[in-house]
mmCIF file as gemmi writes it, N, C-alpha and C atoms, coordinates in Angstrom:
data_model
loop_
_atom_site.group_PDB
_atom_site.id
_atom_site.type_symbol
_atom_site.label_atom_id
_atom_site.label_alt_id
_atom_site.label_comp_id
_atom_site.label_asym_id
_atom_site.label_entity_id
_atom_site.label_seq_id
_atom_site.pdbx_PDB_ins_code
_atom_site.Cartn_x
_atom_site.Cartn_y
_atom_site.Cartn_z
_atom_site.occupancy
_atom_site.B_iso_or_equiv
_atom_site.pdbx_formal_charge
_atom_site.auth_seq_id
_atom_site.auth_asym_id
_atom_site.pdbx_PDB_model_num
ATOM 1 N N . UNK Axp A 1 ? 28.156 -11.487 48.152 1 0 ? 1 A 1
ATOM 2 C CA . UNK Axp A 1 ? 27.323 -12.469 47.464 1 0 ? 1 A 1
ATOM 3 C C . UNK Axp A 1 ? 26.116 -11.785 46.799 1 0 ? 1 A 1
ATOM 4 N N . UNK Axp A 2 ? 25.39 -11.1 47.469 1 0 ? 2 A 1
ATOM 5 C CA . UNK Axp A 2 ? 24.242 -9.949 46.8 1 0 ? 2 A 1
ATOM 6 C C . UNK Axp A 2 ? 24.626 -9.292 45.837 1 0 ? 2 A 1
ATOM 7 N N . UNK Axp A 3 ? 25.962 -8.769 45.741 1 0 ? 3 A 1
ATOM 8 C CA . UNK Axp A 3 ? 26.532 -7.82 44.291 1 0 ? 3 A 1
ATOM 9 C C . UNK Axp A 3 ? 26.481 -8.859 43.264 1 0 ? 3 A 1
ATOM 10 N N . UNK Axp A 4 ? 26.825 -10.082 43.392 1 0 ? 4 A 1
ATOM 11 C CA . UNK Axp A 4 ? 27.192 -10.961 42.192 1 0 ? 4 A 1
ATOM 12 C C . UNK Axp A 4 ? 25.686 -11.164 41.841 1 0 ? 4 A 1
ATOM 13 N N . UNK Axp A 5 ? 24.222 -11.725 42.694 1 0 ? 5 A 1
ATOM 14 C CA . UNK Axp A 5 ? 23.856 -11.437 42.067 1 0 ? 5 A 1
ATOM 15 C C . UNK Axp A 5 ? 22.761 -10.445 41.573 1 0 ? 5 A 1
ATOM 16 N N . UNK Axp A 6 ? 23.554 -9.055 41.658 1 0 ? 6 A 1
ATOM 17 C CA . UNK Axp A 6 ? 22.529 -7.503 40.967 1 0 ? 6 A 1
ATOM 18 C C . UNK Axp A 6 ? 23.163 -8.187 39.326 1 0 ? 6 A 1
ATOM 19 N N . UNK Axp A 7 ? 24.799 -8.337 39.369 1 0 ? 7 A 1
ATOM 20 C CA . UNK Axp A 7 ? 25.451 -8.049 38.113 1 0 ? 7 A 1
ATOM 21 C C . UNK Axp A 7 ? 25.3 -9.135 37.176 1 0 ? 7 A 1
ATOM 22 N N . UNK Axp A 8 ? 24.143 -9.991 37.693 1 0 ? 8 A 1
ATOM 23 C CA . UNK Axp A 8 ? 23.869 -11.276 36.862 1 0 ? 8 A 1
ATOM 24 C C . UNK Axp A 8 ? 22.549 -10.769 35.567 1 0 ? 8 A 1
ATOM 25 N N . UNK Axp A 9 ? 23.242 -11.309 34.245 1 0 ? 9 A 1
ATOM 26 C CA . UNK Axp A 9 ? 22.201 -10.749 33.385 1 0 ? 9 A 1
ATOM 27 C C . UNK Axp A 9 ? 21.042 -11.666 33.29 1 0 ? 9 A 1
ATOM 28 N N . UNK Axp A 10 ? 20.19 -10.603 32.839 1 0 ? 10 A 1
ATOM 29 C CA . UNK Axp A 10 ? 18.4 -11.424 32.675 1 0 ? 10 A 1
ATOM 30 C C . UNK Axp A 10 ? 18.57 -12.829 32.017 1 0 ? 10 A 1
ATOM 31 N N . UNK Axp A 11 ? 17.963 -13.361 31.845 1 0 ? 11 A 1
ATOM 32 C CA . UNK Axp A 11 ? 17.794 -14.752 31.094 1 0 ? 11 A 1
ATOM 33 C C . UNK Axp A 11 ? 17.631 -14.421 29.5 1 0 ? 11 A 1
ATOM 34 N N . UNK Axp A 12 ? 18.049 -15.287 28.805 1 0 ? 12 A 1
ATOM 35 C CA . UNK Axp A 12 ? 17.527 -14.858 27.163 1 0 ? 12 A 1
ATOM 36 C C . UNK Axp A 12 ? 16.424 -15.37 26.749 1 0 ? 12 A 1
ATOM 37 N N . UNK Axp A 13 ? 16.383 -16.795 27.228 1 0 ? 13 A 1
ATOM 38 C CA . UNK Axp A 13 ? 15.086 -17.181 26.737 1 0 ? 13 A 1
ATOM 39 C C . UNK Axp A 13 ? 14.073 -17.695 27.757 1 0 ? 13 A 1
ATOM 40 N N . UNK Axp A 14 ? 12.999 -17.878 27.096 1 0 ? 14 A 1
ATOM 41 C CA . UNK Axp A 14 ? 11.757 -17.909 28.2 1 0 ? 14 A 1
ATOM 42 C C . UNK Axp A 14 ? 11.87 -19.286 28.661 1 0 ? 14 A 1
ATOM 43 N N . UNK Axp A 15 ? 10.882 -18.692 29.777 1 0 ? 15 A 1
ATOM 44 C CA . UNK Axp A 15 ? 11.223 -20.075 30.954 1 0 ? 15 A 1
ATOM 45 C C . UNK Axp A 15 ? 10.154 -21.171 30.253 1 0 ? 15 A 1
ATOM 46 N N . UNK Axp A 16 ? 8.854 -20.469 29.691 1 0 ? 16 A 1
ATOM 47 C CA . UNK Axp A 16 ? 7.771 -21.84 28.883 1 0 ? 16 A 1
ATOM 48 C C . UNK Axp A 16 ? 7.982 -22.27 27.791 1 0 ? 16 A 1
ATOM 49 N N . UNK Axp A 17 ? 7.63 -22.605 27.297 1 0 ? 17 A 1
ATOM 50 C CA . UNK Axp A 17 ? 7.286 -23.077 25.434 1 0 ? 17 A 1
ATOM 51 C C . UNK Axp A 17 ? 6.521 -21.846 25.376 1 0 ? 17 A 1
ATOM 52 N N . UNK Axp A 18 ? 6.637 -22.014 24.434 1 0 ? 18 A 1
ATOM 53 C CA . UNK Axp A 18 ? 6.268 -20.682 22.917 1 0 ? 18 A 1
ATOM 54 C C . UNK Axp A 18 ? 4.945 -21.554 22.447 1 0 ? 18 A 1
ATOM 55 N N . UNK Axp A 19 ? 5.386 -22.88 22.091 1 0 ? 19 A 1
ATOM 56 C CA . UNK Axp A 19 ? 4.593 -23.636 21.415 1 0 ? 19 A 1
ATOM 57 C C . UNK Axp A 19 ? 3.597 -24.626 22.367 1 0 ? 19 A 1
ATOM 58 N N . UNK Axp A 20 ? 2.57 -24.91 21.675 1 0 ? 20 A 1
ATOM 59 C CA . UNK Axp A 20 ? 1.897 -26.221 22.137 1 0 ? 20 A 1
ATOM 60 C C . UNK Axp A 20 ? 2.584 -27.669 21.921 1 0 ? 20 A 1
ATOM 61 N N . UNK Axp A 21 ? 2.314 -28.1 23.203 1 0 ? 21 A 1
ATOM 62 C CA . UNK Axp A 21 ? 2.691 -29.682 23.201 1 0 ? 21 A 1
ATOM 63 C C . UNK Axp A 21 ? 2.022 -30.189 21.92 1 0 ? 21 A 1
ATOM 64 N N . UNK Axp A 22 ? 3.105 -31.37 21.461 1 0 ? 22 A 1
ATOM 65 C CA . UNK Axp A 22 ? 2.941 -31.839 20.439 1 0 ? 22 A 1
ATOM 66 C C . UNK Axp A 22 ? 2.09 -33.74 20.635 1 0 ? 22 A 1
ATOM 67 N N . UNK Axp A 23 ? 0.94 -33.924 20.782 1 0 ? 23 A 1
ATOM 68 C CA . UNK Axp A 23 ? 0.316 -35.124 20.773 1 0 ? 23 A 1
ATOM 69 C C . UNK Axp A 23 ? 1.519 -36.303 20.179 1 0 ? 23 A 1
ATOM 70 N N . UNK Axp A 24 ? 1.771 -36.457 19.073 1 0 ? 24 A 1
ATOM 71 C CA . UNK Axp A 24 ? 2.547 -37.488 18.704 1 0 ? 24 A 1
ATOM 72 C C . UNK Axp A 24 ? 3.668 -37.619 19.922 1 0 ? 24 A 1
ATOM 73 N N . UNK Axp A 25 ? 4.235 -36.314 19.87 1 0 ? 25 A 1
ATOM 74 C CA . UNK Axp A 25 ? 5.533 -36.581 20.55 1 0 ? 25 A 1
ATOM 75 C C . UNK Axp A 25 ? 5.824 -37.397 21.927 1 0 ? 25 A 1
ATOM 76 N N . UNK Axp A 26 ? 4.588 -37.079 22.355 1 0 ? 26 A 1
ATOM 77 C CA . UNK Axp A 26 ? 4.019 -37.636 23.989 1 0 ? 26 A 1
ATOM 78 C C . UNK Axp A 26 ? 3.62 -38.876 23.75 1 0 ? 26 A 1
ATOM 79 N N . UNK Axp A 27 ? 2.988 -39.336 22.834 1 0 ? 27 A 1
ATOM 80 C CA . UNK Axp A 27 ? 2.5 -40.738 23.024 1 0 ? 27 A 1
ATOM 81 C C . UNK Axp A 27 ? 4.193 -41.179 21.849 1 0 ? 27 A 1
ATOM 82 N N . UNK Axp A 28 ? 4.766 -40.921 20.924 1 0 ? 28 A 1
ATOM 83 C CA . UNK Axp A 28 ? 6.352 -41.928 21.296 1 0 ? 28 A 1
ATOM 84 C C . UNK Axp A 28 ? 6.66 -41.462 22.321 1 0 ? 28 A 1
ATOM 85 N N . UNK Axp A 29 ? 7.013 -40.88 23.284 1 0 ? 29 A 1
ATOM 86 C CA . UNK Axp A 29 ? 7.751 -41.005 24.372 1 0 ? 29 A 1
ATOM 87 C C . UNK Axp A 29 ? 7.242 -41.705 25.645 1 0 ? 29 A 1
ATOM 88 N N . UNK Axp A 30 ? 5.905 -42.045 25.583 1 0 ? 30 A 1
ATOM 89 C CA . UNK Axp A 30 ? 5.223 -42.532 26.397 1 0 ? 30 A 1
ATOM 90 C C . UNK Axp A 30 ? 5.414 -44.565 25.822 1 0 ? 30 A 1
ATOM 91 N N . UNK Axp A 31 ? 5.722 -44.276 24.502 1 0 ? 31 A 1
ATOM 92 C CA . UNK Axp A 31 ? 6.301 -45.712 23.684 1 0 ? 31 A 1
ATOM 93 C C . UNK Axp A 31 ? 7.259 -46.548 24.077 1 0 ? 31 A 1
ATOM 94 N N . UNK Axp A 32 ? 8.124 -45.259 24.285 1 0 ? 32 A 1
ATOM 95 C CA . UNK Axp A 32 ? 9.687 -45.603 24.419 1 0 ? 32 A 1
ATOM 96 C C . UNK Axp A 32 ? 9.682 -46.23 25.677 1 0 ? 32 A 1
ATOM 97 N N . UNK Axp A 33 ? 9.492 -45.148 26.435 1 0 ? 33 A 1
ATOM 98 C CA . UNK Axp A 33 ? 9.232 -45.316 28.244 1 0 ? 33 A 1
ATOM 99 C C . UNK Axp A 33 ? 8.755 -46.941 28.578 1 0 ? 33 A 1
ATOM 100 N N . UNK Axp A 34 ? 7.545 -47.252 27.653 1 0 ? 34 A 1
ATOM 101 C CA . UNK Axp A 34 ? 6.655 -48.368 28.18 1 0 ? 34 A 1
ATOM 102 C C . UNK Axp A 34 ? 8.216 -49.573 27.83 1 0 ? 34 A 1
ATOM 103 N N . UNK Axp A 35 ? 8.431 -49.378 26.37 1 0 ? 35 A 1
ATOM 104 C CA . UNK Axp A 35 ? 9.198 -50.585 26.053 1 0 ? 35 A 1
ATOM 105 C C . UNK Axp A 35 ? 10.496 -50.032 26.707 1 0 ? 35 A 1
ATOM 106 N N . UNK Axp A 36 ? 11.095 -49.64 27.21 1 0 ? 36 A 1
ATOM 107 C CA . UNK Axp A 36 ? 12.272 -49.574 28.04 1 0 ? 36 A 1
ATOM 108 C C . UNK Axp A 36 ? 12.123 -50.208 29.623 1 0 ? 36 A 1
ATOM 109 N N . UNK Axp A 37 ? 11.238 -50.128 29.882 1 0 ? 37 A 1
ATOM 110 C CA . UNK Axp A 37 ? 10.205 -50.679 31.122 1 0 ? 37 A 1
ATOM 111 C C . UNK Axp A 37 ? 10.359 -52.458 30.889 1 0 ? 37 A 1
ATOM 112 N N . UNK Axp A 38 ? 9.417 -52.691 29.821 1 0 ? 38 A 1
ATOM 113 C CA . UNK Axp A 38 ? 9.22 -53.442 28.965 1 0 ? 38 A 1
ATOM 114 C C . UNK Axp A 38 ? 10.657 -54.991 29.056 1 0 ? 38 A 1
ATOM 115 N N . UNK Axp A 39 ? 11.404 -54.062 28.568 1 0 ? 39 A 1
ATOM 116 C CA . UNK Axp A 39 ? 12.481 -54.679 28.305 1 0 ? 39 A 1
ATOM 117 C C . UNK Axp A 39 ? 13.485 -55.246 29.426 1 0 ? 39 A 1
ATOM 118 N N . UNK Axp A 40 ? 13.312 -53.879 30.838 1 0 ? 40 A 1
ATOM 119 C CA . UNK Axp A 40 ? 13.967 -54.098 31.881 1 0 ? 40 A 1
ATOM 120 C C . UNK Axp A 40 ? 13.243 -55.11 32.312 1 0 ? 40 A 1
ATOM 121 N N . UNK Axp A 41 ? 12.088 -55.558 32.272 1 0 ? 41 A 1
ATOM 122 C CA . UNK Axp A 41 ? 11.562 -56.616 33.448 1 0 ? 41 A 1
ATOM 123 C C . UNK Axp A 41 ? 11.976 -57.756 32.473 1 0 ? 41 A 1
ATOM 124 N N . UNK Axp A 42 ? 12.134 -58.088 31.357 1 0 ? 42 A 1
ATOM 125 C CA . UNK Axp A 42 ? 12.195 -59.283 30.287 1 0 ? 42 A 1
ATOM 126 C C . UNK Axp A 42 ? 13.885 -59.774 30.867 1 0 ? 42 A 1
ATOM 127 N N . UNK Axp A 43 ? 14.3 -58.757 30.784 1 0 ? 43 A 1
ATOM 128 C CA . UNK Axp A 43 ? 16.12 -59.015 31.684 1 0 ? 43 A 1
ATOM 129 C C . UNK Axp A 43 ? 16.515 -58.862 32.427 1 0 ? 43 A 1
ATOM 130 N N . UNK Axp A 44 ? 15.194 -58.759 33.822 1 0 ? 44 A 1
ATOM 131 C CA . UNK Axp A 44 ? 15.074 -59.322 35.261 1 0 ? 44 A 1
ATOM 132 C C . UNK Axp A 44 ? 14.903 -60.608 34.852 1 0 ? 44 A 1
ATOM 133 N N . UNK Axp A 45 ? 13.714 -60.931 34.45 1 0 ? 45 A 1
ATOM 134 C CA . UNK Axp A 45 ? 13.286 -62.41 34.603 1 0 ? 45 A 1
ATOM 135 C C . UNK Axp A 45 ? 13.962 -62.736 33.919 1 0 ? 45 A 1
ATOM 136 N N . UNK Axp A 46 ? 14.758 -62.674 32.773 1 0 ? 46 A 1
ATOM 137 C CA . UNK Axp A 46 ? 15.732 -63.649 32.393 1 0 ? 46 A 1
ATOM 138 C C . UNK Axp A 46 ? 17.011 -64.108 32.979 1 0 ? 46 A 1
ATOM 139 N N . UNK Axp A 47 ? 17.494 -63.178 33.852 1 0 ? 47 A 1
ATOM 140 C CA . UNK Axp A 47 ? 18.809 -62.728 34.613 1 0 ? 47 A 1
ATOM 141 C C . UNK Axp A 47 ? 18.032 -63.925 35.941 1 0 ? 47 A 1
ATOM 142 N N . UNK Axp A 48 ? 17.121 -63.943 36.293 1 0 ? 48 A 1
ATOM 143 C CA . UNK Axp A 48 ? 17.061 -64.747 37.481 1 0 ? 48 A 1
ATOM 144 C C . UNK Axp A 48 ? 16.778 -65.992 37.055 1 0 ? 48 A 1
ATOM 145 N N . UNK Axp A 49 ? 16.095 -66.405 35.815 1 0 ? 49 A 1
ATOM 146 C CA . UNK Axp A 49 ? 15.951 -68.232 35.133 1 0 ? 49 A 1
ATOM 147 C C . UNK Axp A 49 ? 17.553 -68.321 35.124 1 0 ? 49 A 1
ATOM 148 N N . UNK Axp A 50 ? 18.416 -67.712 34.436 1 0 ? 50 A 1
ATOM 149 C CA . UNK Axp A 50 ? 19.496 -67.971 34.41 1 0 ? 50 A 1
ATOM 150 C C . UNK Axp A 50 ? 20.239 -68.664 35.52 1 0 ? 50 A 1
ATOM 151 N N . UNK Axp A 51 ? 20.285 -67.808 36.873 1 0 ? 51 A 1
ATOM 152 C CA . UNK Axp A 51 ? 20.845 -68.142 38.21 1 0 ? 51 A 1
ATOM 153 C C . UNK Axp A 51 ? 20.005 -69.034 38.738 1 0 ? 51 A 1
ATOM 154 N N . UNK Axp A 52 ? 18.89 -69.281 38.454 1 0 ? 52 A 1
ATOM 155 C CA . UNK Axp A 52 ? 18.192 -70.166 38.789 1 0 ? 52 A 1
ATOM 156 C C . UNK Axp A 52 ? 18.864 -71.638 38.072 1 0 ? 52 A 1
ATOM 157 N N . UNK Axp A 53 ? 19.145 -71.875 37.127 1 0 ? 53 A 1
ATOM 158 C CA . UNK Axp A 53 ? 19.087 -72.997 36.372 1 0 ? 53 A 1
ATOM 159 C C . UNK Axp A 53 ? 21.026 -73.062 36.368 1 0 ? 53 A 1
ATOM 160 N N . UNK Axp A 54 ? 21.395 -72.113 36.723 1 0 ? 54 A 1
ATOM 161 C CA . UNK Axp A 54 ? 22.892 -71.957 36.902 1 0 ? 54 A 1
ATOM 162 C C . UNK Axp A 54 ? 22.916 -73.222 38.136 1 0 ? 54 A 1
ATOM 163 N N . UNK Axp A 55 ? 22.51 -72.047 39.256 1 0 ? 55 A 1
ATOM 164 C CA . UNK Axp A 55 ? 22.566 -72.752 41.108 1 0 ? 55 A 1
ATOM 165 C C . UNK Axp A 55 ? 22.596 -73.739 40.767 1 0 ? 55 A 1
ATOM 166 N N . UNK Axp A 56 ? 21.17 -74.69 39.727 1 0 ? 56 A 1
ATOM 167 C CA . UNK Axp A 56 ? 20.281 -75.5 40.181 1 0 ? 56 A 1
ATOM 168 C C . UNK Axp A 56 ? 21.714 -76.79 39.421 1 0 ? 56 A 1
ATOM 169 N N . UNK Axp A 57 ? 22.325 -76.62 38.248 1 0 ? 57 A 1
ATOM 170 C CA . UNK Axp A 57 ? 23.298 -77.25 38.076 1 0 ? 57 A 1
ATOM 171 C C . UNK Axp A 57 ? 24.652 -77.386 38.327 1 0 ? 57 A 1
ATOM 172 N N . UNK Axp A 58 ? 24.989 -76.527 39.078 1 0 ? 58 A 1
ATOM 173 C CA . UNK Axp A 58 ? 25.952 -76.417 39.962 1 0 ? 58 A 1
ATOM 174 C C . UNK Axp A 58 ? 26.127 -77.4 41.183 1 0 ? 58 A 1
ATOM 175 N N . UNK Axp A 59 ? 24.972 -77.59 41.611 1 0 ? 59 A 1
ATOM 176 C CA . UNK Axp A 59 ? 24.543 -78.441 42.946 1 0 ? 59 A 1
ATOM 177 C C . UNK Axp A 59 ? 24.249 -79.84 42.554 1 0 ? 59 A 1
ATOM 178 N N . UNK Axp A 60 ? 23.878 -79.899 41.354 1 0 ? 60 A 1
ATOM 179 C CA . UNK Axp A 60 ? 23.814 -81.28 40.729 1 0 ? 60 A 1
ATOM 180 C C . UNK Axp A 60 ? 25.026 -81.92 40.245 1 0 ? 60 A 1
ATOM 181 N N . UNK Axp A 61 ? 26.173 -81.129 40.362 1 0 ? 61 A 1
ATOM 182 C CA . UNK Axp A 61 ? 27.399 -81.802 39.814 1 0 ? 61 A 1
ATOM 183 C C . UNK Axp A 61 ? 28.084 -82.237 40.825 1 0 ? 61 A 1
């Protein structure tokens, strides 16, 4: 297991950025994130009015 890895080659590219973080890029992704968030709780609470008003006429019939 130790021979496999001496005969393992170096890495090619670097483990950091080269570059500086990009401001825009972070606040859309911080966009996206919020409205994906956003969206999951809008189709919780809609997913449960649903079963709610489902049950609630189900039991009335």
């Amino acid at each position: 297991m130790l021979n496999v890895m001496e005969k393992r080659p170096p890495p090619y590219f670097p483990q950091s950025q080269l570059s500086p973080g990009d401001d825009k890029r972070y606040r859309k992704f911080k966009f996206f994130v919020v409205l994906a968030i956003a969206g999951l709780i809008f189709l919780l609470v809609g997913t449960g009015f649903g079963v709610y008003y489902l049950v609630k006429w189900l039991w009335a019939n």
